[in-house]
C-alpha positions, 0 to 999 in steps of 0.5 A: 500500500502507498504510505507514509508509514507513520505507523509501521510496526503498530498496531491499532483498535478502531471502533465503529469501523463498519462505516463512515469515519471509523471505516476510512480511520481503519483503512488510513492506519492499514495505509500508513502501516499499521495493523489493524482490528476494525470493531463494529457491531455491524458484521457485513460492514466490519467484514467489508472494511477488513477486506479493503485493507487487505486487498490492498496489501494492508494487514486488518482483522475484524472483531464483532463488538457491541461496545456496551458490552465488557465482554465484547470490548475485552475481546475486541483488545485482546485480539490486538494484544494477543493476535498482534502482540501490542495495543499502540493507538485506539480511535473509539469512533462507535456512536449511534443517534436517531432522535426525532423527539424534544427533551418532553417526548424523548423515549427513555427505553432510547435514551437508555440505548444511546447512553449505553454505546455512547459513554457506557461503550466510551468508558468501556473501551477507553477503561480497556484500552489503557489497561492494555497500555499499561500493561505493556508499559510503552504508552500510547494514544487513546481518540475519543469521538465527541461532537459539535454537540459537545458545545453546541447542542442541537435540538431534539437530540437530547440523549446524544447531546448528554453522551457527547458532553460525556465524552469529553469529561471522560477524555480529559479524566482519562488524559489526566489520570494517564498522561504521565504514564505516556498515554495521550488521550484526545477528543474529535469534535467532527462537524456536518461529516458526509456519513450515513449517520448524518444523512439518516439524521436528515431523512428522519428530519426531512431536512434539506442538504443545502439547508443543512450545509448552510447552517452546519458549515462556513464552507458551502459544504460537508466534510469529507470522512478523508478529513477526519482520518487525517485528524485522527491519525495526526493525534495518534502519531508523534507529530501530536506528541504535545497534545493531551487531554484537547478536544479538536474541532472538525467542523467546517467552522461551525463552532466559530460562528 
């Protein structure tokens, strides 16, 4: 595979790596040389992703894994650990969000759903992923996936508005606790990224794309699921050696306004 190589010889945990920004943040590391374990609850998809890594030369496997679950994220670290000997970097990208409802009429039984995978399945992995660290005792890096909600919430999204303040205090608890042991944990805040979470956002809201970009975006566009790899590998490699405990904007400019 054409690569930088930034991470040869690593080995990396992408959860969420079924789609959109998990998907190209596994394939980007596969292309910079590291090994790859794409987790997901979604089996065709997770498959998928492993299969584009190793057409192209890379080396991945895919573990299904339902982030609310112990067992599961256990599973999914041991597969690094054991299978390639090491856990070097840890992009935690897995979220689910499908409100349509204000704060009044929001479910419980769905706010309870996306509490679980989105700081529940946070704490879960980032909790595994530095055991492993630790253990091994050679540090390493830790990306969380908050959101532009995270500072700016959205309305009817009450749940995924909690879960991604949730996410920041578990990152900046965790880059406290463990940056002097040389694990550096960090945030991405992305914007209006082009995934099919956000265009499923839309159809359930009947929202317009244009509308939705205007609003979203000082760039007349979405954002690239390219982009945000490109900012997930940064904070992962040495370049970003200096950077703990930052959530990073990925947002077209949306917070700026």
């Amino acid at each position: 595979m054409a690569s930088r190589a930034r991470f040869e010889g690593k080995v990396a945990l992408v959860t969420g790596a079924a789609s959109g920004m998990g998907r190209a943040i596994a394939v980007a590391f596969a292309n910079e040389g590291a090994s790859v374990v794409a987790a997901d609850v979604n089996d065709p998809g997770g498959e998928e992703t492993a299969a584009i890594i190793t057409s192209a030369g890379g080396t991945g496997v895919f573990v299904h894994t339902d982030v609310s679950s112990a067992d599961d994220v256990a599973a999914a670290v041991r597969r690094a650990t054991d299978g390639y000997g090491r856990l070097d970097a840890a992009v935690n990208a897995a979220a689910i969000e499908s409100e349509t409802a204000a704060l009044v009429d929001c479910d419980e039984a769905l706010f309870d759903r996306i509490i679980a995978v989105n700081v529940k399945g946070m704490f879960l992995c980032v909790r595994a992923e530095i055991a492993a660290m630790l253990a091994r005792g050679n540090g390493g890096t830790i990306v969380n996936f908050a959101s532009t909600n995270s500072y700016r919430p959205q309305p009817q999204q009450t749940a995924y508005t909690a879960s991604k303040h949730a996410v920041i205090g578990i990152t900046k608890t965790a880059a406290i606790e463990y940056g002097g042991h040389g694990i550096r944990v960090n945030a991405i805040c992305p914007g209006a990224i082009d995934t099919p979470m956000l265009r499923g956002a839309m159809a359930r809201r009947g929202r317009e794309e244009r509308d939705v970009v205007n609003r979203l975006s000082l760039l007349g566009r979405f954002g690239a699921v390219a982009e945000i790899a490109e900012a997930a590998l940064w904070l992962s490699c040495d370049e970003s050696s200096f950077t703990v405990g930052h959530a990073l904007a990925v947002d077209g400019g949306y917070l700026a306004r």
